[in-house]
C-alpha positions as CSV (number, residue, x, y, z in Angstrom):
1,X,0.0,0.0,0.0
2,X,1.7,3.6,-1.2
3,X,0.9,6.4,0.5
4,X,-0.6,8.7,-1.7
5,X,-1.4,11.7,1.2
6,X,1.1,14.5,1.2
7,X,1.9,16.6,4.3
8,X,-0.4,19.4,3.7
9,X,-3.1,16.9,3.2
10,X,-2.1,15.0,6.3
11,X,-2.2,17.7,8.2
12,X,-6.0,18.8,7.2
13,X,-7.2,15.6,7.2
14,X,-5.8,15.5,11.2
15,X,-7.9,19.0,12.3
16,X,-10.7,17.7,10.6
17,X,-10.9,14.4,12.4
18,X,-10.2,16.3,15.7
19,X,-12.8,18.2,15.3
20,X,-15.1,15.7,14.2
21,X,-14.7,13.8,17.6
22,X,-15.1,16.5,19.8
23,X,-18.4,16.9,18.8
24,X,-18.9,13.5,21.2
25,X,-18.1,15.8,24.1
26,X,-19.9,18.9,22.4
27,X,-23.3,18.2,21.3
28,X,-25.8,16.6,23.7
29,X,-28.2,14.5,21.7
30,X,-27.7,11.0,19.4
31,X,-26.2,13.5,17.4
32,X,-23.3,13.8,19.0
33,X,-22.4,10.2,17.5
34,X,-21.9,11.5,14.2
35,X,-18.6,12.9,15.8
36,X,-17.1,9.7,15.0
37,X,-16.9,9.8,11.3
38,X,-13.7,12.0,12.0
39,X,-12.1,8.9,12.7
40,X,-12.1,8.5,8.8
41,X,-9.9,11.3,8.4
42,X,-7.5,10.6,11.0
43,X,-7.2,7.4,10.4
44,X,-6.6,7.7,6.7
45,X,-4.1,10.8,7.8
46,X,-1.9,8.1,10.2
47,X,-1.6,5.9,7.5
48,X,-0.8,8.2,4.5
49,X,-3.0,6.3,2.1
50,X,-6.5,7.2,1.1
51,X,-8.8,4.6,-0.6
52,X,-10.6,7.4,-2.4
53,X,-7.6,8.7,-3.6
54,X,-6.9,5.3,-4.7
55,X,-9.9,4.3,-6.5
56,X,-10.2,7.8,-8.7
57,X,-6.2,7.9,-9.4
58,X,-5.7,10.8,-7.6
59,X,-2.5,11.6,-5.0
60,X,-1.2,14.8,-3.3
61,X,2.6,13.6,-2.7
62,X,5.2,15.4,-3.9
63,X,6.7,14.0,-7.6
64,X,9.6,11.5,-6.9
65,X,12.1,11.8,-9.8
């Protein structure tokens, strides 16, 4: 599996899936669940590699030459 997530793209990904799961501690109805989708984004942002990015052919690391 290539990691196909540059830094930038890491980073994002990481703030997104922050906030995302402090809407657990945040909100105060069964919507507060919904917080745990931003374990998507983190997750794929610890890893480096994006399915998504994978399946449409897309990649935001740097060119190796």
């Amino acid at each position: 599996m290539t990691q196909n997530l540059g830094s930038v793209d890491r980073i994002i990904r990481i703030i997104i899936g922050i906030v995302l799961l402090s809407l657990i501690f945040f909100l105060d109805s069964g919507a507060r669940w919904f917080g745990l989708i931003g374990l998507i984004p983190l997750l794929t942002a610890i890893i480096g590699f994006c399915p998504l990015y994978k399946i449409f052919g897309l990649s935001s690391c740097p060119l190796k030459h």
